[in-house]
VOBA-1610 file (N, C-alpha, C; in pm, whole numbers, padded with zeros to 5 digits, always signed):
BEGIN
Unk+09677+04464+05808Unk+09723+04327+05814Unk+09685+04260+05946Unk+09689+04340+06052Unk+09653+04265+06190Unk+09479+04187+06212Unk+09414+04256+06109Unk+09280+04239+06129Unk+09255+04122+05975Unk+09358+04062+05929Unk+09348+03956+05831Unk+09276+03810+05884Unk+09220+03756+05832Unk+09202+03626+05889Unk+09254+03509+05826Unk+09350+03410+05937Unk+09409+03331+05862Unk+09352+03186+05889Unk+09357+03058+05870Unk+09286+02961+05796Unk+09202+02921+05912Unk+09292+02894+06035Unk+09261+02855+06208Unk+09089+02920+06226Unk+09110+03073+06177Unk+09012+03159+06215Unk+08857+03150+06129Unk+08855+03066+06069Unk+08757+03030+05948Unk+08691+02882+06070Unk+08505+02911+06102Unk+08435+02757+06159Unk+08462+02676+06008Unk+08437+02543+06056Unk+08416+02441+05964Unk+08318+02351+05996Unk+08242+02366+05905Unk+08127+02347+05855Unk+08092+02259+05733Unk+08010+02137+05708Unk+07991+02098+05605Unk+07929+02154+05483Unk+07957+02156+05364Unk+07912+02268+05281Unk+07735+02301+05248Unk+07719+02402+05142Unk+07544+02390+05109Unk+07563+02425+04958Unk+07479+02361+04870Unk+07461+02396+04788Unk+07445+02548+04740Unk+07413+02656+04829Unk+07381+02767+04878Unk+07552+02865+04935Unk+07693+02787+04924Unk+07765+02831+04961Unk+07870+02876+04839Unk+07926+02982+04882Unk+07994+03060+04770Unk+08129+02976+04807Unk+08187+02944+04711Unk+08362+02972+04704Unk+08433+03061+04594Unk+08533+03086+04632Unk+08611+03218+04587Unk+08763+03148+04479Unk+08740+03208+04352Unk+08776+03172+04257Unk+08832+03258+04141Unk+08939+03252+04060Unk+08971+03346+03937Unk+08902+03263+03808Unk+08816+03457+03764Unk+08824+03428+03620Unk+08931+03441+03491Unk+09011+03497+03557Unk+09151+03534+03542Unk+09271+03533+03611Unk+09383+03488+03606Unk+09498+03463+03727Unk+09532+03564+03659Unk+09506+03720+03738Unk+09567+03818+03716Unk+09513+03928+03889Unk+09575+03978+03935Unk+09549+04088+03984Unk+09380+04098+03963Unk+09301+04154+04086Unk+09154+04153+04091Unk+09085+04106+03969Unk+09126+03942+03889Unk+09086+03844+03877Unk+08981+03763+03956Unk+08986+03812+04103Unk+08902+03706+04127Unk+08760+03703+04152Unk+08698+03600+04134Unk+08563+03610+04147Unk+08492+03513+04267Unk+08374+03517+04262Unk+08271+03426+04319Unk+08195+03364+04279Unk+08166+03262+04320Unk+08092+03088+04260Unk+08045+03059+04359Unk+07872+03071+04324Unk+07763+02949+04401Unk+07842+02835+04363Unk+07865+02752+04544Unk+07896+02616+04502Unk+07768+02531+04402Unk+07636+02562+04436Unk+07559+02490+04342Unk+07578+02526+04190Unk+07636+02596+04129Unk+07673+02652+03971Unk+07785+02568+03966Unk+07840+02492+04048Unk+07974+02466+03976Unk+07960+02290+03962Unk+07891+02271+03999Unk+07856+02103+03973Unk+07873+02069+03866Unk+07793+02145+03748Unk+07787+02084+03642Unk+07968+02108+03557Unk+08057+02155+03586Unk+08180+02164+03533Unk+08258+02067+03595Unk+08240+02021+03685Unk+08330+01940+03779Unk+08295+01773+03716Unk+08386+01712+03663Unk+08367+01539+03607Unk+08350+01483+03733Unk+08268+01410+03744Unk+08253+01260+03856Unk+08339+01182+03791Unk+08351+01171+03705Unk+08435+01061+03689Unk+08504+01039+03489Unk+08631+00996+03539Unk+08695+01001+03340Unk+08694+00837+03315Unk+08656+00863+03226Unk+08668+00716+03144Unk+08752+00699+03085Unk+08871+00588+03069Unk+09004+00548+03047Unk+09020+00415+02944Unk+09038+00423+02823Unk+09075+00351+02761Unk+09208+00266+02749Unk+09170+00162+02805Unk+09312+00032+02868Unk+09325-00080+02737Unk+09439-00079+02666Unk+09491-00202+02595Unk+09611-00265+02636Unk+09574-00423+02626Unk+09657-00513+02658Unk+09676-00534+02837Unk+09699-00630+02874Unk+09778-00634+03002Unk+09820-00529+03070Unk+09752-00451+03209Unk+09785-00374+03265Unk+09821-00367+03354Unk+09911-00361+03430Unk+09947-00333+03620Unk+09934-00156+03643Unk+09833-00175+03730Unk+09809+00002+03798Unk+09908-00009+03887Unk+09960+00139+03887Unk+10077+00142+04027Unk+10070+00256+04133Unk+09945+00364+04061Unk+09951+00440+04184Unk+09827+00495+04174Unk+09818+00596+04250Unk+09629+00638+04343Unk+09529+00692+04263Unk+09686+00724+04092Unk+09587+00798+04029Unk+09433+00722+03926Unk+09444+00615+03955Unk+09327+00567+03947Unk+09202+00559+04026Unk+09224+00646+04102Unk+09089+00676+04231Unk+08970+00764+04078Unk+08896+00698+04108Unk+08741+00763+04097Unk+08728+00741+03890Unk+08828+00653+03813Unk+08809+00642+03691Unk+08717+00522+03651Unk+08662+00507+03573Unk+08628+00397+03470Unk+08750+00329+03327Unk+08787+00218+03346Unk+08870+00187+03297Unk+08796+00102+03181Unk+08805+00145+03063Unk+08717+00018+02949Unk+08876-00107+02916Unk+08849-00198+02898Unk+08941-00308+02876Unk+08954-00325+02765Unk+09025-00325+02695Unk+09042-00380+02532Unk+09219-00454+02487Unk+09146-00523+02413Unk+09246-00654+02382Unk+09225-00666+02196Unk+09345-00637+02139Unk+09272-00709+01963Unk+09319-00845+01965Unk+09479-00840+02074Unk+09538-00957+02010Unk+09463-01146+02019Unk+09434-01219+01918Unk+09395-01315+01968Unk+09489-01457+02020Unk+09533-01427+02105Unk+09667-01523+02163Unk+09605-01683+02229Unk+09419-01654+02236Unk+09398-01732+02325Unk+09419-01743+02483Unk+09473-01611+02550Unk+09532-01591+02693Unk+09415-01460+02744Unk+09395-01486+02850Unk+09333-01411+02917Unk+09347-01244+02925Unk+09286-01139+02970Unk+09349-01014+03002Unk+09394-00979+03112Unk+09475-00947+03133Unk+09545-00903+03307Unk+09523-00814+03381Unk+09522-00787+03482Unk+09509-00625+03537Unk+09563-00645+03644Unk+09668-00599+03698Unk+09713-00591+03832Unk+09702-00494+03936Unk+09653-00514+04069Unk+09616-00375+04137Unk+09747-00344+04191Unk+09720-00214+04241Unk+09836-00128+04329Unk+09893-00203+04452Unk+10022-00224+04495Unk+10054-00257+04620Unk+10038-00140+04722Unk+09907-00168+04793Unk+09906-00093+04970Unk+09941+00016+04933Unk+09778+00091+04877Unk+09845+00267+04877Unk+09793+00313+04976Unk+09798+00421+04982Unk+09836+00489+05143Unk+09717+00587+05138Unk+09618+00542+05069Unk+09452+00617+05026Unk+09350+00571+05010Unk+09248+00574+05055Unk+09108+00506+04999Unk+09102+00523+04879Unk+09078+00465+04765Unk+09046+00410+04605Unk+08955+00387+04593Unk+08871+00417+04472Unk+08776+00288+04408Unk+08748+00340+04266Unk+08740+00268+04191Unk+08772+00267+04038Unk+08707+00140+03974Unk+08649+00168+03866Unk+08580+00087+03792Unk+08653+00008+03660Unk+08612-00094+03612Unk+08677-00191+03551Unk+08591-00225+03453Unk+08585-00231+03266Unk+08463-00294+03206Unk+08588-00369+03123Unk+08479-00519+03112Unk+08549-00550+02976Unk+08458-00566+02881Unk+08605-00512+02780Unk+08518-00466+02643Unk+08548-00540+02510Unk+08624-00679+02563Unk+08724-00756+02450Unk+08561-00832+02415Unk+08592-00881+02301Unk+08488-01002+02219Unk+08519-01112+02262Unk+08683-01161+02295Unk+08690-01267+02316Unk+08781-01328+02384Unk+08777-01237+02506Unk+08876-01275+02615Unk+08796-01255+02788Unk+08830-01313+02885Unk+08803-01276+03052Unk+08904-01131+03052Unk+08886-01084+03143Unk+08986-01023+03230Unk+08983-01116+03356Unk+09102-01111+03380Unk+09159-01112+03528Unk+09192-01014+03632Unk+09200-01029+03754Unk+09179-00920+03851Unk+09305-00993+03940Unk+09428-00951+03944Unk+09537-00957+04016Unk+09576-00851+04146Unk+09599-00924+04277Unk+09646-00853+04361Unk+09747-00910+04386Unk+09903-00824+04428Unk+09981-00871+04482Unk+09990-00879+04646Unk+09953-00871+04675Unk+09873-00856+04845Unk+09800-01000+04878Unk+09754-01070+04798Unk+09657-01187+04820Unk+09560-01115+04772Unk+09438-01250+04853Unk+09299-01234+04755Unk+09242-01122+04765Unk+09200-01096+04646Unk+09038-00988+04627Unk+08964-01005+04709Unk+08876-00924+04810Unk+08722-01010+04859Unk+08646-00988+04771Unk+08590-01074+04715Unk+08464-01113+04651Unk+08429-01241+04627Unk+08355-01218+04511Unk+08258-01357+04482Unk+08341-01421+04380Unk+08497-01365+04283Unk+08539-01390+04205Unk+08646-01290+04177Unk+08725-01294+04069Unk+08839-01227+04018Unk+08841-01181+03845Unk+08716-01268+03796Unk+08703-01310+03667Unk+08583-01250+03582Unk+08598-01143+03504Unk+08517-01103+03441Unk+08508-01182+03281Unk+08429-01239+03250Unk+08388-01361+03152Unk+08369-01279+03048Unk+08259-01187+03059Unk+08224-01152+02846Unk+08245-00997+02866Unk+08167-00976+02757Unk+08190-00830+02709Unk+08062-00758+02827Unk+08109-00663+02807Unk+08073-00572+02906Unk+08033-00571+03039Unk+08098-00726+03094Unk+08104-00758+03239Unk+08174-00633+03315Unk+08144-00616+03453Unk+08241-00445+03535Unk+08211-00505+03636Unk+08350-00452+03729Unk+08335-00419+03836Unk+08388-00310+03917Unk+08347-00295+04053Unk+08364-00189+04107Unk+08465-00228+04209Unk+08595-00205+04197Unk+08695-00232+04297Unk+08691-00105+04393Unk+08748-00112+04524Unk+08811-00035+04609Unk+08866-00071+04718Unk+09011+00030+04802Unk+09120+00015+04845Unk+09037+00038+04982Unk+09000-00059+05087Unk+08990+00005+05227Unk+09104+00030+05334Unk+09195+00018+05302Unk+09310+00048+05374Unk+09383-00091+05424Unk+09322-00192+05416Unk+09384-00355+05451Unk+09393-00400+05350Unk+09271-00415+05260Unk+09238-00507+05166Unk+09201-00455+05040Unk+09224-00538+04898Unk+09088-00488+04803Unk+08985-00567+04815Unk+08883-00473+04776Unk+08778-00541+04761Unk+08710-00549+04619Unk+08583-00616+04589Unk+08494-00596+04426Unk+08418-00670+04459Unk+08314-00578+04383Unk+08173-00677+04338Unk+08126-00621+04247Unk+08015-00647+04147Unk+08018-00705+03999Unk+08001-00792+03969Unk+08012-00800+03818Unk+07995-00934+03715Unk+08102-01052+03755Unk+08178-01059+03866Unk+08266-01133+03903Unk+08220-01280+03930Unk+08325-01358+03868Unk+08300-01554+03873Unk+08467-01558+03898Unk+08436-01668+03982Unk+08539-01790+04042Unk+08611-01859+03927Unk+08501-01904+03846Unk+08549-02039+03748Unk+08455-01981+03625Unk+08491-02098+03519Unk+08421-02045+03379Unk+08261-02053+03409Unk+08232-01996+03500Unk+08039-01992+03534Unk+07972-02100+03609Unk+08063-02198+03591Unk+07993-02273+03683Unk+08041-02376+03814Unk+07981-02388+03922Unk+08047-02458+04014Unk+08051-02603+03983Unk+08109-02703+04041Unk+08113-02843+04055Unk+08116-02910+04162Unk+07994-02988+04196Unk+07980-03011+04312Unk+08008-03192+04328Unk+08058-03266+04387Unk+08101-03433+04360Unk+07991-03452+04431Unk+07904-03570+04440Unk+07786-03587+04547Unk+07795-03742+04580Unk+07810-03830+04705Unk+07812-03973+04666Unk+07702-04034+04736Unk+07604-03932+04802Unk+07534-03976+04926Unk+07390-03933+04888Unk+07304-03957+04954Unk+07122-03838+04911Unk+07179-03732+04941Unk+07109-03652+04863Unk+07131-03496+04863Unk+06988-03428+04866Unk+06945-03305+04882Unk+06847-03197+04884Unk+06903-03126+04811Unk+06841-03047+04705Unk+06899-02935+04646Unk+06858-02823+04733Unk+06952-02698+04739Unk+06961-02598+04773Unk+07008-02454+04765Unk+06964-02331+04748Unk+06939-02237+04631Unk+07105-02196+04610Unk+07183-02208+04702Unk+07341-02233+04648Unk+07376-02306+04506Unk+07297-02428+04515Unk+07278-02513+04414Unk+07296-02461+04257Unk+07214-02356+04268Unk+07173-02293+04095Unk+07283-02265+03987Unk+07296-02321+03880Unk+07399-02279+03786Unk+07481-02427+03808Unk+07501-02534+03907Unk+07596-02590+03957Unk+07617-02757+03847Unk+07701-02794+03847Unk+07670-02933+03821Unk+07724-03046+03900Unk+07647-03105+03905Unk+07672-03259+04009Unk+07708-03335+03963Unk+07837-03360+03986Unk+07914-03458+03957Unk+07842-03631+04053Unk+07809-03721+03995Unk+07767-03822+04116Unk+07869-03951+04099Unk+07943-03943+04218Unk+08038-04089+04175Unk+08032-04175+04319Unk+07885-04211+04395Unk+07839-04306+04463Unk+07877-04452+04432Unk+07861-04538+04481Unk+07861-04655+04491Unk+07751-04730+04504Unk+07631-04668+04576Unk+07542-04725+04575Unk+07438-04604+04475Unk+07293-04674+04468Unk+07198-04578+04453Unk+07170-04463+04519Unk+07139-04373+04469Unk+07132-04209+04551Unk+07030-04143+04462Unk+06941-04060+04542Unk+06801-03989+04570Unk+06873-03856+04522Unk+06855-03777+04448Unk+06878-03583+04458Unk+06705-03545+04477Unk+06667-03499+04594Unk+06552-03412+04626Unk+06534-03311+04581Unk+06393-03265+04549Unk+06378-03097+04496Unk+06253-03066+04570Unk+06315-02965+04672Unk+06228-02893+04748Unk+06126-02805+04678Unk+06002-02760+04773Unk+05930-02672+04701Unk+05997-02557+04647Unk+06025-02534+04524Unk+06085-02382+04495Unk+06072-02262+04556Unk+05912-02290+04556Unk+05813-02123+04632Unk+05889-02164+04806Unk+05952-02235+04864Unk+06004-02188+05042Unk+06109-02167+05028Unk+06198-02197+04898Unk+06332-02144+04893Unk+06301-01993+04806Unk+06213-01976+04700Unk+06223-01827+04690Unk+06291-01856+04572Unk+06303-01960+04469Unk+06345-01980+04347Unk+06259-01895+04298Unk+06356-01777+04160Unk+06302-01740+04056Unk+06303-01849+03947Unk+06217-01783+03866Unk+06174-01836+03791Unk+06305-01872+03659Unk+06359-02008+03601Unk+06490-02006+03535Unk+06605-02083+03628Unk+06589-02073+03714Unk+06646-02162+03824Unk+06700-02299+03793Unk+06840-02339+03796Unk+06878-02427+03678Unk+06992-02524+03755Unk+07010-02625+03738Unk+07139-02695+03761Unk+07153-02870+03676Unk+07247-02909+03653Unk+07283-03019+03589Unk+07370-03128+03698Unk+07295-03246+03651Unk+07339-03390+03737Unk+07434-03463+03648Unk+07515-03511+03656Unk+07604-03604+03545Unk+07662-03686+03661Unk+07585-03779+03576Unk+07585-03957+03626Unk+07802-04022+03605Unk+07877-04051+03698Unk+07982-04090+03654Unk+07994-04214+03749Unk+07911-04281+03773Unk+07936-04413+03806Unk+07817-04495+03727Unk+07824-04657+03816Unk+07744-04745+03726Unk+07615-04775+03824Unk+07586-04634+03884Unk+07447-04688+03946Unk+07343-04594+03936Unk+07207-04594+03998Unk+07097-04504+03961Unk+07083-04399+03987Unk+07048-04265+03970Unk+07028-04187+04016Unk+06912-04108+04015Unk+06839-04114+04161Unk+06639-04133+04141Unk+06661-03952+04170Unk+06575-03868+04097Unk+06510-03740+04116Unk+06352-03754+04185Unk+06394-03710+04316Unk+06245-03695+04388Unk+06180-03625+04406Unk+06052-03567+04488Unk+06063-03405+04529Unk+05989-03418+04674Unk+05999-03337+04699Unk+05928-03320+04896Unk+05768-03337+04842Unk+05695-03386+04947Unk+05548-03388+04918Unk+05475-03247+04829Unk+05436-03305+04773Unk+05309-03205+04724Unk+05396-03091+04563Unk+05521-03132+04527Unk+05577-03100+04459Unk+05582-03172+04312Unk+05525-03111+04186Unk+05550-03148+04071Unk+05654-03150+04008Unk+05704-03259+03940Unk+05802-03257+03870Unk+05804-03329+03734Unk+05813-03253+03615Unk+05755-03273+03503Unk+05884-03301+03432Unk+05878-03433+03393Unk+05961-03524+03294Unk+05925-03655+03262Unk+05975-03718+03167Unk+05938-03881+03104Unk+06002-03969+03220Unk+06078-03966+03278Unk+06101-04040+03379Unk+06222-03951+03506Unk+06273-04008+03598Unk+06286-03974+03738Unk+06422-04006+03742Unk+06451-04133+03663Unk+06593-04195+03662Unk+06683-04184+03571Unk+06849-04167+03625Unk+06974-04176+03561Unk+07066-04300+03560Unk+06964-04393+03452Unk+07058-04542+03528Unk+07211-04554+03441Unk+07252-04481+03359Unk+07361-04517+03312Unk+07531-04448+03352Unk+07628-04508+03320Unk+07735-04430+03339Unk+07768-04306+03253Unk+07794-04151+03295Unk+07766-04112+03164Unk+07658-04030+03152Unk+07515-04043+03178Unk+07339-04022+03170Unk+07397-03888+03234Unk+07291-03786+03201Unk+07274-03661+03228Unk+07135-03608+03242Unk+07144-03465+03285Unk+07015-03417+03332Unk+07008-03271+03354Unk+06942-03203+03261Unk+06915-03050+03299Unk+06867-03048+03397Unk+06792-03011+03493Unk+06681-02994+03602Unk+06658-02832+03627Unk+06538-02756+03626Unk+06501-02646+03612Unk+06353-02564+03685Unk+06331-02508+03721Unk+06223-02473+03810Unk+06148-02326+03721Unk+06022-02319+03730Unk+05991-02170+03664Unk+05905-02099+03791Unk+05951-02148+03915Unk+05956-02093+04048Unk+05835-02138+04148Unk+05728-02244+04068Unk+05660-02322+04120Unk+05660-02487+04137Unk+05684-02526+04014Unk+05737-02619+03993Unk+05887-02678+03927Unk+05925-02825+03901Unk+06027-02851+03875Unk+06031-02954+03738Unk+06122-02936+03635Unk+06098-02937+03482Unk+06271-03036+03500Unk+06251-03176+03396Unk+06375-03231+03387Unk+06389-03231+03238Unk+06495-03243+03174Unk+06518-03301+03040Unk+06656-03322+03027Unk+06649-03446+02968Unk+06809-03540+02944Unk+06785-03692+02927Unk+06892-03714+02986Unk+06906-03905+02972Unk+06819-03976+03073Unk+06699-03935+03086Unk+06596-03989+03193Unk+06519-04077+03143Unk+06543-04239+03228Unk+06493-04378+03131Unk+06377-04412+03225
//
């Protein structure tokens, strides 16, 4: 017994694929055996996949390292819920899909905001990847703010800018106002590159572009209250279609 070694007496060392650990094939008396750590990979799950219905609040850690699928039958017209853990006392991170036909999920903290780009997973098989850094949650993913798209009010000349994309412009000026479209190729527009103008006052609204820039439509102007406008880029040039007189 004096010549035993107890845990203190063991270096520590990061492991090798090449390293044995000591294990029963039997919990019995000289049961035990030995395992290349590289043999045992393939038995060990990375990760369980978890089937979630209805409105959920998580409450503790044991959601570290799962995939959670989302499902909803009921059609109430109301969103799906998910509430995270209050301040656990562990690093987390756990995955989120939704899998409804016809609902968002929502992403609830009682702590305040999520960091991300959003809280809101929109269609089917939108995910994200949450985790606990010890202050905050965080996610990123298929995550949106609003139903997809921003709204921007504009009353003055404007430049578009690659923030811009997806957005719609609200215009409620007083006078006439210019929206510019830069060369796509110096902002690095892909190709699909998209946003909408909607005219809500009673004056013009001229589409220009910086020198040397094409812009392919029947006309340039939004003179009515109301008048609208796709506007679209296929990453060289710039493409309009709508209420352009």
């Amino acid at each position: 017994m004096a010549n035993r070694k107890t845990f203190n007496d063991f270096k520590e060392e990061l492991p090798k694929l090449s390293d044995y650990v000591i294990g029963y094939s039997n919990p019995v008396p000289e049961g035990e055996r030995r395992f290349r750590l590289a043999d045992l990979k393939g038995f060990v799950r990375a990760t369980e996949v978890v089937k979630v219905i209805g409105n959920t609040e998580f409450s503790d850690t044991s959601i570290h390292g799962k995939f959670f699928h989302l499902h909803d039958e009921v059609h109430d017209g109301k969103d799906l819920e998910i509430t995270l853990p209050n301040n656990p006392d562990m690093f987390i991170q756990f995955g989120v899909v939704n899998m409804t036909e016809h609902k968002s999920v929502v992403l609830n903290s009682k702590i305040g905001k999520i960091n991300s780009n959003g809280n809101t997973l929109r269609k089917k098989y939108d995910t994200a990847i949450l985790y606990w850094d010890g202050v905050n949650w965080n996610a990123y993913g298929h995550l949106s703010s609003n139903g997809g798209m921003d709204i921007k009010t504009l009353s003055e000349n404007y430049t578009f800018e690659r923030k811009d994309a997806d957005c719609i412009m609200h215009i409620t000026s007083e006078s006439d106002i210019e929206i510019v479209l830069p060369d796509p190729k110096s902002l690095n527009l892909i190709s699909g590159t998209q946003f909408y103008i909607y005219n809500l006052s009673n004056i013009k609204v001229t589409l220009n572009t910086e020198t040397g820039v094409e812009l392919h439509a029947r006309s340039r102007v939004l003179r009515r209250k109301f008048d609208d406008v796709l506007v679209y880029t296929d990453g060289n040039q710039w493409f309009a279609t709508g209420d352009l007189t």
